[in-house]
C-alpha positions as CSV (number, residue, x, y, z in Angstrom):
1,X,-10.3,13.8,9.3
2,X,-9.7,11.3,6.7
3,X,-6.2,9.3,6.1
4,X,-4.4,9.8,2.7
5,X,-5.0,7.8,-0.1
6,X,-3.2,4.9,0.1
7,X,-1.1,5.0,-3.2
8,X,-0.1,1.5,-4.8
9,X,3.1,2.3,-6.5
10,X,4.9,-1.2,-8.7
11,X,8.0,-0.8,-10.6
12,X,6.9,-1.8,-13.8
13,X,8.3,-0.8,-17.5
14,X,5.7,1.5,-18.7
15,X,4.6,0.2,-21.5
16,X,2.4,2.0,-24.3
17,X,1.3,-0.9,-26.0
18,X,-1.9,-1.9,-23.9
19,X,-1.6,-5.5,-26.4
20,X,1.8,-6.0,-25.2
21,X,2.2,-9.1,-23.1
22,X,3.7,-7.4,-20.1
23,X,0.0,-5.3,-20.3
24,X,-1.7,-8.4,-20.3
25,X,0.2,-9.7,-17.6
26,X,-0.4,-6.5,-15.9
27,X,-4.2,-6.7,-16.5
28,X,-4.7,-10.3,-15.9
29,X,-2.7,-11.0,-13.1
30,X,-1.5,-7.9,-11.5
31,X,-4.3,-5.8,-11.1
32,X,-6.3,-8.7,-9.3
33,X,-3.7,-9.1,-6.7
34,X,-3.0,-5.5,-6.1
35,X,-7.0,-5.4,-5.7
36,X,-6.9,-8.0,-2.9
37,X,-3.9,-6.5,-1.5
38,X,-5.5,-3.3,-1.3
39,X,-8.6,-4.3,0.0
40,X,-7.1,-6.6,2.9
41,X,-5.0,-2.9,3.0
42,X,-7.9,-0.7,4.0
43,X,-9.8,-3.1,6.1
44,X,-7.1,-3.5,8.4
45,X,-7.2,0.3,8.8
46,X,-11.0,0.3,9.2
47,X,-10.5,-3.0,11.7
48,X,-8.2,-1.3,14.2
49,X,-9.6,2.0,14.2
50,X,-12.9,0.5,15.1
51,X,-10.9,-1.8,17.9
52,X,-9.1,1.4,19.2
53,X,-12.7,3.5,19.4
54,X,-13.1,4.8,16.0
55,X,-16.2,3.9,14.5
56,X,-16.3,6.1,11.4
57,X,-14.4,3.5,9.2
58,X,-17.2,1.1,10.1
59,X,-20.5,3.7,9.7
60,X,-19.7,4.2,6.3
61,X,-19.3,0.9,5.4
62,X,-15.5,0.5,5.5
63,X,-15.2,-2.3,7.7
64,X,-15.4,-4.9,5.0
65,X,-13.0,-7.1,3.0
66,X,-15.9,-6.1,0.1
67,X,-13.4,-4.3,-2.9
68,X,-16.0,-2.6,-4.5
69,X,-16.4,-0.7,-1.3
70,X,-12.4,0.7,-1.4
71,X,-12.3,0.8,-4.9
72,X,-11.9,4.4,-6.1
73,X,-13.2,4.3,-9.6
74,X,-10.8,6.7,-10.9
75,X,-7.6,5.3,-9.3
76,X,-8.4,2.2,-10.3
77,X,-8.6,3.2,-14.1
78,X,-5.1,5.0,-13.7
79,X,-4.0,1.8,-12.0
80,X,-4.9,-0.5,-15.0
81,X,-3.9,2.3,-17.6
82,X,-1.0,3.8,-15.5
83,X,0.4,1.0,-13.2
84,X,-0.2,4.0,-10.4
85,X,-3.3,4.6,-8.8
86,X,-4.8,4.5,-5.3
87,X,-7.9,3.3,-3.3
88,X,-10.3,5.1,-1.3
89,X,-9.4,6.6,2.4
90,X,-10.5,5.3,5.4
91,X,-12.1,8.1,7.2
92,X,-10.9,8.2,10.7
93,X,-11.5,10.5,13.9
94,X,-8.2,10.8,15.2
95,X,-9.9,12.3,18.1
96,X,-12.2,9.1,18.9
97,X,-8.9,7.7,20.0
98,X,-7.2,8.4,23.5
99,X,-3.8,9.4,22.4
100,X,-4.4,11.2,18.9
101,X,-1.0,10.8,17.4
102,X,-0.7,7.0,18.8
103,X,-3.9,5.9,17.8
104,X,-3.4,6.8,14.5
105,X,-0.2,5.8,13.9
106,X,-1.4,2.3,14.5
107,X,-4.0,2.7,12.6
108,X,-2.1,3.6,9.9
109,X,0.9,0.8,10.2
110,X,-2.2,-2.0,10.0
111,X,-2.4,-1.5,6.4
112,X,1.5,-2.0,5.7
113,X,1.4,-4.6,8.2
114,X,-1.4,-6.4,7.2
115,X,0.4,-6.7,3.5
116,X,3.7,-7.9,5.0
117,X,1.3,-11.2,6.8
118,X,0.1,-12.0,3.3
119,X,3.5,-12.0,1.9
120,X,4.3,-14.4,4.0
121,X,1.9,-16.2,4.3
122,X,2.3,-16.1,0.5
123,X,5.8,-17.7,0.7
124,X,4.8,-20.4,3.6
125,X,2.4,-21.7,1.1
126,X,4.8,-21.4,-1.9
127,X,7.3,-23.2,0.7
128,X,5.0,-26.1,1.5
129,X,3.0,-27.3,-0.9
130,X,4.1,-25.5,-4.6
131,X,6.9,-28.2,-5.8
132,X,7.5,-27.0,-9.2
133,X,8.9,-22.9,-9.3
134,X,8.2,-22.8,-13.0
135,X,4.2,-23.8,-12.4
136,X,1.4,-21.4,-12.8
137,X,0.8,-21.0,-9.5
138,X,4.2,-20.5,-8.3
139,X,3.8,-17.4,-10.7
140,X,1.1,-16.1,-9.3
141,X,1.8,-16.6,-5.5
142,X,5.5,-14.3,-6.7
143,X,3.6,-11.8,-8.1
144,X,1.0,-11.8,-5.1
145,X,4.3,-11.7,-2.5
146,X,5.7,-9.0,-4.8
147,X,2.7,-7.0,-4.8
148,X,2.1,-6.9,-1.3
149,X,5.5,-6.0,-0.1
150,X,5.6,-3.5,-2.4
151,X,2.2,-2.0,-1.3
152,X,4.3,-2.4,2.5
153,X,7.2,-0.8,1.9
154,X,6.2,1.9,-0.3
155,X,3.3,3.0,2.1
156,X,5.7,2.9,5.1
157,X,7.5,5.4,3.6
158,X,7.5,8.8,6.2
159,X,6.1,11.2,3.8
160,X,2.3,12.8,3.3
161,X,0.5,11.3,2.6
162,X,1.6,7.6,3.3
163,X,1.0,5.8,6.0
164,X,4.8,6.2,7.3
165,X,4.4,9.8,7.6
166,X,1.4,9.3,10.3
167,X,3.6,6.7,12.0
168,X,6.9,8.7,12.8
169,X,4.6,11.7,13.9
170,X,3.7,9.3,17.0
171,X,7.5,9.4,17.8
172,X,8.3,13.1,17.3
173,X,8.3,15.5,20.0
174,X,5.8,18.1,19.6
175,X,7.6,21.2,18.4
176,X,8.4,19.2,15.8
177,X,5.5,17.6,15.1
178,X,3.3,20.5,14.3
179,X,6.2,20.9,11.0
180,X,5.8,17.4,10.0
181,X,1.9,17.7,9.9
182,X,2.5,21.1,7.8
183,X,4.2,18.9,5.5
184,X,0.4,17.4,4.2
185,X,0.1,20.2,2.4
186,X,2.5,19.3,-0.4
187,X,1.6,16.3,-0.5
188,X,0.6,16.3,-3.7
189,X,3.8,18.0,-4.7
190,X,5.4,15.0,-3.0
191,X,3.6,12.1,-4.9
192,X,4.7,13.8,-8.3
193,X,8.4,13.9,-7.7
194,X,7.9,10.2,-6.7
195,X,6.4,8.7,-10.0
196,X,7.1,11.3,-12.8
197,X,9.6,9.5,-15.0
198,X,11.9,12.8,-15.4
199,X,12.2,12.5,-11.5
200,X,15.5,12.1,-9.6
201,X,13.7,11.3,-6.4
202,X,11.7,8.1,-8.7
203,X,14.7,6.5,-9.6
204,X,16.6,6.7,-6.2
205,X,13.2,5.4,-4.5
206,X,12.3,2.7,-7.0
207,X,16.0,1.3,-6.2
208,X,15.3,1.3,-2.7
209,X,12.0,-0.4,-3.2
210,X,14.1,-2.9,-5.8
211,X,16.4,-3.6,-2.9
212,X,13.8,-4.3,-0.4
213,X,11.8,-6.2,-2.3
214,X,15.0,-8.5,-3.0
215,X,15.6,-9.3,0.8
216,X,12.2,-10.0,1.6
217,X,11.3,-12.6,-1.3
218,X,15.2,-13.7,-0.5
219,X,13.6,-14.3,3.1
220,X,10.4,-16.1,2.1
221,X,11.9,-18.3,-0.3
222,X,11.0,-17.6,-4.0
């Protein structure tokens, strides 16, 4: 089988004028980070699906910190247009992996997990050696933090298909579980009540997302 697209959602003003500054800013500095961050996202997937038995992610070229090898052309394009797009799925066997549901699950939390480590590592950096919060690069190591928890938080959230709906499955019994994997099938259904503006469900999530985001750059220092 193949994991979900991993969805890289920022509240951002959506601007129309692509010569605004905030586009700029989005272009110029955004986009690069979330590229890293998404790239460090789905090699942490690949790496501990390989390190659990998997070796799909790594046959088909996965197991790199190479971009242009999770970049999906397409989401990419919505990304810099759209401020939402996604990257390209890890394939997994969830069968390669002695318990299916725990294997994957892990598998699965590595990408959140490996964006919360850059964060802060992010803010250890921005806590040691960056004097002077107005400076360049205190700008962009807020936006990189920013970015990455972000990516974290909004992919631990337990519904198809992010990566928080594969790690609560692990911890549901199994009467239950075969419900929650029905629930795949709207996941496209899901995803639109999430970022279409005329949503309910966008605004109550993108304050959630506002509120984490708060306590952890609170935490790290910026």
């Amino acid at each position: 089988m193949i994991l979900s697209k991993r969805f890289l959602l920022i509240k951002l003003i959506m601007f129309t004028n692509f010569f605004s500054q905030e586009f700029i800013y989005w272009v110029i500095v955004a986009v690069p980070s979330i590229l890293v961050a998404s790239t460090v996202h789905e090699y942490a997937h690949a790496y501990v699906a390989f390190r659990l038995g998997d070796a799909t992610a790594k046959a088909e070229g996965r197991l790199t910190l190479n971009p242009i090898k999770h970049i999906d052309p397409i989401g990419a394009l919505s990304m810099i247009l759209f401020r939402f797009g996604w990257s390209k799925p890890v394939p997994i066997n969830e069968y390669s992996f002695s318990n299916r549901e725990v294997g994957t699950a892990l598998v699965a939390f590595a990408g959140p997990l490996s964006n919360l480590i850059m964060a802060s590592l992010t803010g250890l950096i921005n806590f040691l050696f960056i004097k002077d919060s107005n400076s360049l690069i205190a700008f962009l190591l807020y936006t990189f933090a920013i970015i990455n928890i972000a990516l974290a938080v909004f992919n631990l959230l337990p519904v198809p298909p992010l990566d928080g709906h594969k790690i609560v499955r692990a911890f549901l019994p199994k009467g239950i579980r075969y419900y929650w994997e029905k629930m795949e099938k709207y996941s496209i259904l899901i995803i639109l009540l999430i970022i279409l503006p005329f949503s309910p469900v966008r605004d109550i999530l993108f304050n959630f997302i506002g509120t984490v985001l708060d306590t952890f750059l609170s935490i790290l220092g910026f």
